[in-house]
ROLO-834631 format. One line per field, with one value per residue (C-alpha): residue in one letter; x, y, z; residue number from 0. Coordinates in nm, 3 decimals, padded with zeros to 5 digits. Each point is the difference from the previous one (the first is absolute). Layout:
resn	c(A_...)
c1	c(X_...)
c2	c(Y_...)
c3	c(Z_...)
resi	c(NUM_...)
end
This chain:
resn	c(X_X_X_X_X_X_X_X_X_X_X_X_X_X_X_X_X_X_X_X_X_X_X_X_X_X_X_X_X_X_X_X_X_X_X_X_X_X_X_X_X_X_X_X_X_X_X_X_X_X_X_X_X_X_X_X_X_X_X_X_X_X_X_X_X_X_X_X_X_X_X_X_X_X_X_X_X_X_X_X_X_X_X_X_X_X_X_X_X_X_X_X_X_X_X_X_X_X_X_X_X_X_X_X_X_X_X_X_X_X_X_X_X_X_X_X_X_X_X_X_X_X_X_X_X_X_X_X_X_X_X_X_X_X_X_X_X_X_X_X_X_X_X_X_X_X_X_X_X_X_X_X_X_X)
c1	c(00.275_-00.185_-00.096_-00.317_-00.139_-00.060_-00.332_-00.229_-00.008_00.369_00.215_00.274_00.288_00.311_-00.118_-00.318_00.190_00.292_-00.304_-00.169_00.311_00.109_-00.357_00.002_00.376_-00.063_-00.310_00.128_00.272_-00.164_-00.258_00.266_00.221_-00.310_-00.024_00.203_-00.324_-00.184_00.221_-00.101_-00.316_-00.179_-00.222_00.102_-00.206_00.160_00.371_-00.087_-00.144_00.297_00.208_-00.116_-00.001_00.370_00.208_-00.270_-00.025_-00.328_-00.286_-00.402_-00.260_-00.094_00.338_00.005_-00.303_00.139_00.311_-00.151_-00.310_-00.207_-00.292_00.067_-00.188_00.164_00.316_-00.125_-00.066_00.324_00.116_-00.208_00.173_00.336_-00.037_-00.109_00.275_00.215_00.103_-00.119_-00.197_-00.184_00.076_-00.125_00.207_00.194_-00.152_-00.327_-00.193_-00.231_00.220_00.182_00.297_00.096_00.346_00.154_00.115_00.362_-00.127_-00.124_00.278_00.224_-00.216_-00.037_00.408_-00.009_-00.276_00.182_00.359_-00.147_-00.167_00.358_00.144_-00.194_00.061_00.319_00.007_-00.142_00.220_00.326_-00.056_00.049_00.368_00.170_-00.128_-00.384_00.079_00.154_-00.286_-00.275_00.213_-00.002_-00.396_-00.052_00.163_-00.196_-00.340_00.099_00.106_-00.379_-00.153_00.119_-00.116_-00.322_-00.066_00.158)
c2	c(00.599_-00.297_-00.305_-00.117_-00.271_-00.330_-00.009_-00.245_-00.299_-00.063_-00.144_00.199_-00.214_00.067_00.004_00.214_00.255_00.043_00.005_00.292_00.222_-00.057_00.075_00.370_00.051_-00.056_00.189_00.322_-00.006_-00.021_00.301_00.169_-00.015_00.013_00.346_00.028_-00.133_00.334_00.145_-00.224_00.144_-00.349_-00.160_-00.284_-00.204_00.073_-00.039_-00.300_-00.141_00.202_-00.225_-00.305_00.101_00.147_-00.289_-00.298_00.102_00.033_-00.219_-00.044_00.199_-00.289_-00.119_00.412_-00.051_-00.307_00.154_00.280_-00.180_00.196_-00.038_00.026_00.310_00.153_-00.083_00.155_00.332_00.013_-00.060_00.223_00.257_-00.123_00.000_00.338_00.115_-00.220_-00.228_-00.299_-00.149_-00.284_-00.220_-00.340_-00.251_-00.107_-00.335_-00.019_00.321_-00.044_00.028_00.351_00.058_00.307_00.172_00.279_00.294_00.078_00.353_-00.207_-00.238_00.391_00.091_-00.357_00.003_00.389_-00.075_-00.323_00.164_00.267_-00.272_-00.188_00.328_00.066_-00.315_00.018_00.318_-00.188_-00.302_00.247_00.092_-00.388_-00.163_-00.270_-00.273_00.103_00.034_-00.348_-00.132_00.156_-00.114_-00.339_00.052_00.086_-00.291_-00.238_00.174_-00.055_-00.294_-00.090_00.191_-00.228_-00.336_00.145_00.070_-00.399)
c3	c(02.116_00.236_-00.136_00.078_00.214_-00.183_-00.090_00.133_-00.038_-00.091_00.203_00.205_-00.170_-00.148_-00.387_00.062_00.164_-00.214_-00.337_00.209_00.035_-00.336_-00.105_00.225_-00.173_-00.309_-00.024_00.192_-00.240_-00.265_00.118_00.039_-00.304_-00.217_00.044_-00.295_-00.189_00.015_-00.219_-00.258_-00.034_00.023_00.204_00.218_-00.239_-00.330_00.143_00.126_-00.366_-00.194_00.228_-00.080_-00.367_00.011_00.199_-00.050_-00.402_-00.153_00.141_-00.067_00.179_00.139_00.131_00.143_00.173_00.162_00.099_00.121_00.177_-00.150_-00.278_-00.370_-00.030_00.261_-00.176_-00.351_00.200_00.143_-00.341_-00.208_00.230_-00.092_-00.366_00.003_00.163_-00.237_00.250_-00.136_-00.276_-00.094_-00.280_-00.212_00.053_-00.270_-00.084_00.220_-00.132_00.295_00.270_00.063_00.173_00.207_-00.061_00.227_-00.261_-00.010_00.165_00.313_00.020_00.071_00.241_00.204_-00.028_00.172_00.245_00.102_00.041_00.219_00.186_00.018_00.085_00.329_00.121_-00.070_00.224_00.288_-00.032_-00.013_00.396_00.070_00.109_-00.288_00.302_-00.068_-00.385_-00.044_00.215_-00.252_-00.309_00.152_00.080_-00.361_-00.120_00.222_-00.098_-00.375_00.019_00.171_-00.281_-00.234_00.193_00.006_-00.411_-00.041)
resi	c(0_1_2_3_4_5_6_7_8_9_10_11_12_13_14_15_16_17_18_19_20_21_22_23_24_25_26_27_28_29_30_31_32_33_34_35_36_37_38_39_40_41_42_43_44_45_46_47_48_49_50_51_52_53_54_55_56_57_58_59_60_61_62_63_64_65_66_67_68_69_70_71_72_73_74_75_76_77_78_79_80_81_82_83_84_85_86_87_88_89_90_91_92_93_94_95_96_97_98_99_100_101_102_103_104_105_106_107_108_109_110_111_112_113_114_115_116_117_118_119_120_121_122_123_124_125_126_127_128_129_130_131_132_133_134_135_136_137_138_139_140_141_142_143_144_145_146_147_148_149_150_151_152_153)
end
């Protein structure tokens, strides 16, 4: 795997090239280990929403359509798909009638659990070819990019 050229116009620097290789990484790996995915039977789509819906809890079709950046009917087709499969359903909110929420069904939160430990899995089987050096560097990575997450969402 190469990682590409900066794109124009950024800057050659220091910051810009270590975002662009952890950009090609990230996404190779990812490419790579979501193989596992197919299994599921589901489209890139719905995994992504069921998700969302399984480790974010449930949300509006409007927050959905946010999160997904895509539009709200887009969202309620991916859905309708979802509940008839039994992967999700729609529900009025307890004290606002109007507003409905979107739960993951205890059936998709099983599958989103497999799907994501065969996902874990075949990274794991790429990271077990690397020395304890390259492993405590990643661990160390990890930590740093979770510890930006969370000055981001502040």
């Amino acid at each position: 795997m190469t990682t590409p050229p900066l794109p124009s116009p950024l800057s050659d620097d220091r910051l810009n090239r270590v975002a662009n290789g952890l950009h090609s990484a990230a996404i190779h790996l990812l490419r790579r280990a979501r193989t596992a995915d197919a299994e599921t039977g589901l489209t890139p789509e719905r995994l992504s929403l069921l998700s969302i819906l399984c480790y974010a809890g449930p949300r509006r079709v409007g927050e959905l359509a946010q999160a997904e950046m895509v539009s709200a009917p887009a969202i309620s087709r991916i859905l309708n798909g979802l509940e008839q499969s039994g992967l999700a359903r729609r529900e009025r909110h307890a004290t606002d009638r109007r507003r409905v929420l979107v739960r993951a069904t205890p059936k998709a939160r099983r599958l989103m659990d497999t799907a994501r430990r065969k996902r874990l899995e075949h990274i794991a089987e790429e990271l077990v070819m690397l020395g304890q050096e390259d492993l405590e560097t990643l661990e160390r990575a990890v930590a740093v990019l979770e510890s930006l997450g969370r000055n981001r969402s502040r």
